[in-house]
Each structure stands twice: as structure tokens, then as C-alpha cells.
N, C-alpha and C positions, 0 to 999 in steps of 0.2 A: 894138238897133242894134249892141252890143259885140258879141253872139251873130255877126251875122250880118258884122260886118269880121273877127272872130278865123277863121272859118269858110273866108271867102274867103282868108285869107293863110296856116293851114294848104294850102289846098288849092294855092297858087300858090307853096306851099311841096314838096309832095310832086309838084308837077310840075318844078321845078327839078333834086330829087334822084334822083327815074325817068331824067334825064338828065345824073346825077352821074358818076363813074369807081367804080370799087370802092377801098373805103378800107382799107388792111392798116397803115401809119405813119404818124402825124404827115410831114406834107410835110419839113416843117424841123426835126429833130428837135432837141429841149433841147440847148442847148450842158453839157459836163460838170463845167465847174468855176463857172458862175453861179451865184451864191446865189437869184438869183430865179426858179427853175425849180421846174414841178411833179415833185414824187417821192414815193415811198413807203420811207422806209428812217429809217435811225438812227446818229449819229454818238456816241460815249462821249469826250468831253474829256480826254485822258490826264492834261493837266498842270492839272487842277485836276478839282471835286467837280460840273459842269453835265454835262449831255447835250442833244444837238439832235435834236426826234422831228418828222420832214418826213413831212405827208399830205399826197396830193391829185393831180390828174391833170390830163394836159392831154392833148384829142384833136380831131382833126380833124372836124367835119361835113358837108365838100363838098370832093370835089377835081374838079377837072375840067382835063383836055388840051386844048391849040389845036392848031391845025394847023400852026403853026410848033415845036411842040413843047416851048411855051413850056408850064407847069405852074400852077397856084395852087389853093390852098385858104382854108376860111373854119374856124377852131378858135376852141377856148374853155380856159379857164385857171382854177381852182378850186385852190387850197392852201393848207395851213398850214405855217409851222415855229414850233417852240416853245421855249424854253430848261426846261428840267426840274433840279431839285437831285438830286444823286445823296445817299441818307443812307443806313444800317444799315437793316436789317431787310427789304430789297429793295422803300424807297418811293423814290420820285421826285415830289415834289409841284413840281406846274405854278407855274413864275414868271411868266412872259409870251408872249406870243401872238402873232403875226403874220400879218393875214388878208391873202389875195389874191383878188381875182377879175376876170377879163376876159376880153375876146375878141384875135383876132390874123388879118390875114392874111399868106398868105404866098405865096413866088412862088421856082417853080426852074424852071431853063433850063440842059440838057444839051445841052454844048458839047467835043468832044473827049473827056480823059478827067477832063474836071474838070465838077463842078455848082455853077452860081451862083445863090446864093439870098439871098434876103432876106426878114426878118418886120416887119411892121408890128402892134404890141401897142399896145392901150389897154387900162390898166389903172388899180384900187385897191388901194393898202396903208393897211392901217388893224393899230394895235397897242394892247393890253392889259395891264395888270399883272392876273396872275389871283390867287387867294386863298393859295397859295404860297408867296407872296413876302411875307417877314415884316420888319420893324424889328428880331428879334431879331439881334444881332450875333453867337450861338452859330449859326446857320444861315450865315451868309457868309467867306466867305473875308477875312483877315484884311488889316485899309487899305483893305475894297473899301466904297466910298460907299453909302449908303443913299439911296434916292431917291424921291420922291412920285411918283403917278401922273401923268400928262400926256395932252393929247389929240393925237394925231402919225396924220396923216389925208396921202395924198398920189394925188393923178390923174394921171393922167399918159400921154404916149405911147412909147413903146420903137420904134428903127428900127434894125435890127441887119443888117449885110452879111455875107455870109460866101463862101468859094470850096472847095470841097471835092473830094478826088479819093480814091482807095478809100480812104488811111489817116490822113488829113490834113485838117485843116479852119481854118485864121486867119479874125479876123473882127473887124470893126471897126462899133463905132455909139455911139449915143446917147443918153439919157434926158433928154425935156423934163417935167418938173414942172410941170405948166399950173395944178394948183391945189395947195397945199401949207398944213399943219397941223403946228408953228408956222411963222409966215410966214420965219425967217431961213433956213431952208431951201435950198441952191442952187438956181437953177431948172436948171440942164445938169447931167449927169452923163454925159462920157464913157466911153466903156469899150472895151477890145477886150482881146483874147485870143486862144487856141488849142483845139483838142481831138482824140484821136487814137487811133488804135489799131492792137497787132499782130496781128496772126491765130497762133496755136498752131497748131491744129485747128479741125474745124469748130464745137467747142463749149467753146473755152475761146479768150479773148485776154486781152490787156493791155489797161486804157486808164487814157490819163492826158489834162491839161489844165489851161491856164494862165486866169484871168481875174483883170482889172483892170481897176477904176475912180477916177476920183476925184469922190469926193463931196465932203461938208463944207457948213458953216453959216458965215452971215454973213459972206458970199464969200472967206472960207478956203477953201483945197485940202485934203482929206483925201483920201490911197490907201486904196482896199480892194481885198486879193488877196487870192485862192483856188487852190491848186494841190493838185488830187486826180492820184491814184493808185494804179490797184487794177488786180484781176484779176474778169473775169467770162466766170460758168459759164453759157452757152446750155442752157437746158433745154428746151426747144420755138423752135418757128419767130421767134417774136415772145416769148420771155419768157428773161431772166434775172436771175441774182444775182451782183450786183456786189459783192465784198471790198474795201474801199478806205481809201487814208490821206487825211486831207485837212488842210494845211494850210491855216490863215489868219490874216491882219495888218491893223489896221486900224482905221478907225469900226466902230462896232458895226453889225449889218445887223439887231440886233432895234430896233425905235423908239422904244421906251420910254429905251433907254440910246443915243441916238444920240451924245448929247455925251461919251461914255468910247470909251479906245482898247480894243483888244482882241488877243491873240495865244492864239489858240487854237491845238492837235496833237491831232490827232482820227482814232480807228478805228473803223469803223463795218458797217454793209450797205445793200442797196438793193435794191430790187426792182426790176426795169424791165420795160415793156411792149410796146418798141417796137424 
């Protein structure tokens, strides 16, 4: 009986997608300065001994056009980022983990010469201390706390607005926390920001972008900002390398140290795919 439902919903599957759109971008592509985006690239902490190594992708599986020329898709979300120790000898051993995985819809509607969009994300964060991360105090920067493991699990849904015209993008939304690991956890997390870019040529521009949230515990307010900016080199139609600075101030955005501030100055790369 499993045989013959998974069967039928393949097959009520590949006749939805026979009557997909052809898929070249994510509908609503990753905002640039969220920490919670899929990417593939790497950040070096200037002002201290970590590095942050970002796997993972996020792409669309369905788009499809109305007749009002209203748009939407149905995508999936898979990442990690990690905090790594930077030592001698060119090791970096893994401290902590941060998993992602979910799905998203999302919906754009070209009006003039601007596009308005919005995503709808359900997602999980779940975080690790990996074998790394040592009690010894010659491995950590100096007054920084030592901390036991924890279990920090969160579900949740994401609904993010955005308005976009060729170089410009504001964007305002919301993180509800529907289930949360430990329970003092905010259930809202606000957030809005920017992201942007100038054209050089047709294979080099500028982009930079602002994000903010406030999160925090046990109905404290805590800020977290992020402000990237870099240059990226268009190497094919849909692929480039992004050079980038990225500032950030804040709660910590790995889970294991949610309770420590953070001011990280970070130089990095990226890959992009879209």
C-alpha cells in the first residue's frame, strides 16, 4: 500500500511539474546580509582567532506564472554554518554547528519598475558543540567563558516582505518561534533590513546590505546586525564570486552561545549561484 501511495504522488507530482515554468533563480533570492541564508563561502574573523565556514543551498522546485502575472514558487533550504578555531600549522578544528533545514514559499508580483515579494519559510535550527571545542583555556581567547554543551532546538516560521527595483531592495518581517529549545527563548523575532547593488560592467558590481533583528531571552530585547560589503565577479550567467567585509554586533547567532554578545570584523568569500 506505501508502494502503490508514494507511486501515485510521484506521478501527481511530475504532472504538476510538466506544467511548471522553467526554473533559472530562486523566485526571491536570499537577502545579503541575513545570517540565516543558504551559502557556500567563508568568513576569517579579523579581530580575533574563529572563522565562520557557510555550506548549503537553497533552490526552487516549482515556479509557476498566473495570468495576472502574479508569480510563486515552492523551494527548499539545507545549510550549515560553523564557528572553526583558527591555530598554527594551518588546523582549524570545528567548535559548533548550526543545522538548517526547510522549505519556503514564495510569491512576486511585477508592478512598474519595482517587484514585490514575499517568502513564507518553515524551518529548523538545531545546534552542536563539536569535538573542537576544548575546556582547555590555552585554545580560547582570553576572559572568553567556557561553556557545557546545551540542547537549543527551534521551529519556526519566517514571513519576510520585500519591494525591489533593479538596485534596491528594503524589507521588513518576522520570525515566530512556534517551538523552541530552551523554553526562555523569544517567541518573535523581528527583523528588516536592505540589500543592494551597483552595476561596473556586466561582470563585476558592488553589493552591500543591512540586517537587523531583535532577538533575546526571557523577554529581553537583544539587537542582531549584520552589514556586508563586497565586490562580485560574474563568471557565467547565474554564477559568481563574491569578495566581501562583513560586519557584525550582537547575540550570538550560533545556539550553543546564545547567551554571550558578540562583535565580530570579518573578510571573507562566497560563491553564488543565482
Amino acid at each position: 500500500m506505501r508502494l502503490i501511495k508514494l507511486c501515485f504522488l510521484l506521478l501527481f507530482s511530475n504532472i504538476i511539474l510538466l506544467n511548471a515554468d522553467f526554473i533559472e533563480d530562486p523566485l526571491v533570492k536570499p537577502f545579503a546580509a541575513n545570517i540565516y541564508e543558504a551559502r557556500i563561502g567563508m568568513l576569517d574573523y579579523t579581530s580575533d582567532n574563529y572563522l565562520r565556514l557557510d555550506i548549503g543551498s537553497n533552490f526552487d522546485l516549482y515556479h509557476k506564472t498566473l495570468k495576472n502575472n502574479l508569480q510563486f514558487g515552492i523551494g527548499t533550504e539545507f545549510f550549515t554554518y560553523t564557528r572553526l578555531r583558527s591555530e598554527s600549522s594551518f588546523k582549524f578544528p570545528v567548535e559548533t554547528i548550526d543545522y538548517y533545514f526547510g522549505g519556503n514559499l514564495t510569491f512576486l508580483y511585477p508592478s512598474g519598475n519595482n517587484n514585490f515579494q514575499g517568502r513564507l519559510r518553515i524551518g529548523h535550527i538545531s545546534t552542536h558543540l563539536a569535538d573542537g571545542y576544548t575546556d582547555n583555556r590555552n585554545y580560547h581567547l582570553e576572559g572568553e567563558v567556557i561553556i557545557d554543551p546545551i540542547v537549543y532546538s527551534r521551529e519556526f516560521i519566517d514571513l519576510t516582505f520585500a519591494v525591489e527595483n533593479s538596485n534596491f531592495r528594503p524589507y521588513i518581517g518576522v520570525i515566530y518561534n512556534f517551538h523552541k529549545i530552551p523554553s526562555i527563548l523569544n517567541m518573535f523575532i523581528p527583523q528588516v533590513g536592505f540589500d543592494g547593488k551597483i552595476k561596473i560592467n556586466d561582470w563585476l558590481k558592488i553589493v552591500g546590505g543591512l540586517d537587523f533583528k531583535l532577538s533575546g531571552y526571557n523577554g529581553d530585547l537583544i539587537g542582531m546586525t549584520d552589514l556586508l560589503l563586497g565586490i562580485e565577479f560574474r563568471t557565467a550567467q547565474n554564477r559568481s564570486i563574491l569578495l566581501k567585509g562583513d560586519f557584525y554586533a550582537g547575540e550570538s547567532y550560533f545556539g550553543q552561545f546564545y547567551e554571550h554578545k558578540i562583535e565580530h570584523l570579518g573578510l571573507g568569500f562566497q560563491f553564488n549561484y543565482y
